[in-house]
C-alpha positions, 0 to 999 in steps of 0.5 A: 255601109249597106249592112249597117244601114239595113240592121238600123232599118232592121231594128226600128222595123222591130221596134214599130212591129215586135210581134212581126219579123221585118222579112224583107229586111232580114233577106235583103241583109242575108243577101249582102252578106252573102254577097260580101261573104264572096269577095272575102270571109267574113263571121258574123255574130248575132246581137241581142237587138237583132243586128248582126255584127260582121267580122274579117280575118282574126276578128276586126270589126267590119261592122257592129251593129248600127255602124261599120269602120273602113277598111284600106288595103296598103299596097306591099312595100316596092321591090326597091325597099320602101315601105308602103306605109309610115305605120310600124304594124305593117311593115312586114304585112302584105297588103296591110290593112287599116281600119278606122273606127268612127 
């Protein structure tokens, strides 16, 4: 959510100043990322208005512009057989994850 809400910032800092770089913003968000890119890899993709859209594993969004989905991690199904999750997709995934898309 904090690397959607900066590239929001971000590009209404460049709609009010085109002529001058938002660089507080543009470290702050570099720093995120950087952050993020620690606890799990992640590409990222510049977008035409300025704001950077953040990918994990084989591409699912994390965050696309000015709005980021929710990520779930599904514990692997237990040793007895049950299955962690109700949703086919998973079944053979550990840890399975959900994204949800507003």
């Amino acid at each position: 959510a904090q690397i959607a809400d900066v590239n929001q910032r971000i590009t209404i800092a460049e709609a009010v100043t085109p002529n001058q770089q938002p660089n507080d913003l543009l470290d702050q968000r570099d720093q995120l990322l950087s952050d993020l890119n620690k606890e799990i890899r992640v590409s990222t993709l510049t977008q035409s208005d300025g704001t950077i859209s953040v990918f994990i594993g084989n591409g699912q969004p994390l965050v696309v512009g000015n709005t980021n989905n929710t990520l779930n991690a599904i514990a692997a199904a237990a040793a007895s057989g049950q299955r962690a999750s109700q949703d086919d997709a998973c079944q053979s995934l550990t840890p399975c994850l959900h994204f949800s898309y507003p």
